[in-house]
N, C-alpha and C positions, 0 to 999 in steps of 0.2 A: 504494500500500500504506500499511495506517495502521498508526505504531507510535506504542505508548504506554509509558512506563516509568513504574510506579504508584510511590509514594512510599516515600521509602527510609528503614525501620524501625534506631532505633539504640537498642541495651540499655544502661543508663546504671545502674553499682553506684555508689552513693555515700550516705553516713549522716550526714550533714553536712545537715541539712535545709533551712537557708540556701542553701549551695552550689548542693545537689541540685537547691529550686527554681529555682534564678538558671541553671544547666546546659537545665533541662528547657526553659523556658519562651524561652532564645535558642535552641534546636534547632527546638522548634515554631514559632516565629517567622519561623525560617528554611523551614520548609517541610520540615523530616524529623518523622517518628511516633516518638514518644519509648516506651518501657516505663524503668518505674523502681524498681529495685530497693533498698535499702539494707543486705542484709546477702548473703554470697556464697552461702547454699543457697538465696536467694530467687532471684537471678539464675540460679544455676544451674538450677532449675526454668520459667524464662524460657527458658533458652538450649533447654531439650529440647522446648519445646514451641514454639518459633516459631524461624523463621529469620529474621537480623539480616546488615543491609548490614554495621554494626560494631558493636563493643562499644567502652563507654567505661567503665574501671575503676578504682576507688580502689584503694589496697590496702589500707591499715588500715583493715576494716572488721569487720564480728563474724563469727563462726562459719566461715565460711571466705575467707582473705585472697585481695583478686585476684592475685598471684600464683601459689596454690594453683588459685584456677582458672580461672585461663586456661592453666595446663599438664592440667589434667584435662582440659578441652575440646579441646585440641593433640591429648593419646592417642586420643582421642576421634573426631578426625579432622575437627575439628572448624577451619578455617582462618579464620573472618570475621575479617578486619584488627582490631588493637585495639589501642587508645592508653591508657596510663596516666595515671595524675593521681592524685600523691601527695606528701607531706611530705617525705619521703625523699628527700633532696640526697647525702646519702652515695654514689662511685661505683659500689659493691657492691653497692647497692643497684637505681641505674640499669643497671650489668649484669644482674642477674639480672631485671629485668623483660624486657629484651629477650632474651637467652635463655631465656624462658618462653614467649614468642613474640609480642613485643608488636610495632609496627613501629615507635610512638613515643612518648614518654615527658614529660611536661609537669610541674613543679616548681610546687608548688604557695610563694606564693599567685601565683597565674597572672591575664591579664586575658581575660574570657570570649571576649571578640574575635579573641585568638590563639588559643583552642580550634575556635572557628567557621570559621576561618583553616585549619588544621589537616586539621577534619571535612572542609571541602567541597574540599580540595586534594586529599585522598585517593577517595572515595567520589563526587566529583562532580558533587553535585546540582545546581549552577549549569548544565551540562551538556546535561540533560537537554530531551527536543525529542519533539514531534509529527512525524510527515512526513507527509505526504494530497497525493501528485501532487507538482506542483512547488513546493506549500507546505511550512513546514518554521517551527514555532511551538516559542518556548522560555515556558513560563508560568509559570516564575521568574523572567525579566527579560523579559517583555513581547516581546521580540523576536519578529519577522517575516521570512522571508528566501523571494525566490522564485528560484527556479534559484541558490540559496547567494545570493543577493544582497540586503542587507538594504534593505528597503522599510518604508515607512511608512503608514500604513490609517486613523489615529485609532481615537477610543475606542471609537465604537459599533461599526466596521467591526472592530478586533481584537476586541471582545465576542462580539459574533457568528462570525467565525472560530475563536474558543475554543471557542465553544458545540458547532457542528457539527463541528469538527476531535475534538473528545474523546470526541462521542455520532456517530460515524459511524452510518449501517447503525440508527439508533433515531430514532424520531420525538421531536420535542421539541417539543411542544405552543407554540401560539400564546402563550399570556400568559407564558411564559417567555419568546420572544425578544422580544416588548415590552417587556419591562423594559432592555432595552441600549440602549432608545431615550430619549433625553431627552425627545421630546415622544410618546408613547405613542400612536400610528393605524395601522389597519390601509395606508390608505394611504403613510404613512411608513413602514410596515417592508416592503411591498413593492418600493419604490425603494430601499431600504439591503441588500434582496436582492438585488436585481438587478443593483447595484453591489458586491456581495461574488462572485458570481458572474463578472460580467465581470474583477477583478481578481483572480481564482482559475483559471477556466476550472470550478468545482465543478458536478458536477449537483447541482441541488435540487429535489427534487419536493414539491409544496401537497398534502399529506393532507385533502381537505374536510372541514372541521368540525373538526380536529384539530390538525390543526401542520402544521410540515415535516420533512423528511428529507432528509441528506446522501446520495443512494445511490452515486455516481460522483467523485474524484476527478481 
């Protein structure tokens, strides 16, 4: 059976344009799909029309504070985890975000490392994994594991593994898998199949004139 868990979208309020970009850009780096909001009805009009792994919220921002709305989104019935990031050192302060419904709260000026620290403790995108048979691919750390046991394939061989573990059940056309070859021939990518095979046990069938396809794990 193939599972895939597609990339996990985080809503990010913040008006601080500096910040904002420096937040956005280690998220994406990281491998999550950012939306960016900078004042609370723009977020809030994010939050109704898409659903978010998390929400990550300033609170002094314009027009509606994130505390104002992340309790609106609560009545709402509205649960996505969600971490603050604000100026506000005052305990009053930190109370009241968390009973607003936040899970945790980060004092701003903060280092973006502990936010990242933070996101993927919670939301766990480090986590996340392929399984096709007794393969079982993490393609946020490269890892390989067959029957849970981590193994090692090299480049082209985990390329190719990636390729067909993510496109099961679709053909992928010949000059795509050539590219994961360092020296590009049709006879080298037949032996780097044949060998992704034998350390898979994968069915692969040759579409003539097309590609191949993953059809049996």
């Amino acid at each position: 059976m193939l599972q895939f868990l597609t990339m996990k979208k985080i809503l990010l309020l913040e008006d601080d344009t500096l910040l904002g970009q420096t937040v956005e850009e280690l998220l994406i780096n990281e491998g999550y799909s950012v939306d960016w909001a900078v004042d609370g009805e723009e977020a809030a009009e994010f939050s109704y029309e898409t659903s978010y792994n998390m929400y990550i919220f300033d609170v002094n921002v314009p027009l509606l504070d994130g505390f104002e709305l992340l309790e609106s989104l609560r009545e709402a019935q509205d649960n996505t985890p969600t971490l603050f990031i604000s100026a506000r050192v005052d305990l009053e302060s930190i109370a009241h975000g968390f009973q607003s419904g936040a899970y945790d709260y980060i004092k701003k000026p903060f280092f973006p490392q502990e936010l990242l620290i933070r996101v993927n403790a919670k939301i766990g995108l480090t986590q996340e994994s392929i399984t096709c048979g007794q393969m079982q691919y993490n393609p946020h750390t490269k890892e390989i594991r067959r029957n849970a046991e981590l193994v090692s394939f090299g480049e082209v061989q985990t390329a190719l593994l990636e390729l067909f573990m993510q496109e099961k059940g679709r053909i992928i056309e010949k000059s795509t898998l050539l590219e994961c070859l360092e020296h590009p021939s049709s006879a080298g990518l037949r032996v780097a199949l044949n060998k992704l095979k034998q350390n898979t046990g994968f069915t692969i069938k040759n579409i003539r004139g097309i590609g191949y396809i993953l059809e049996e794990c």
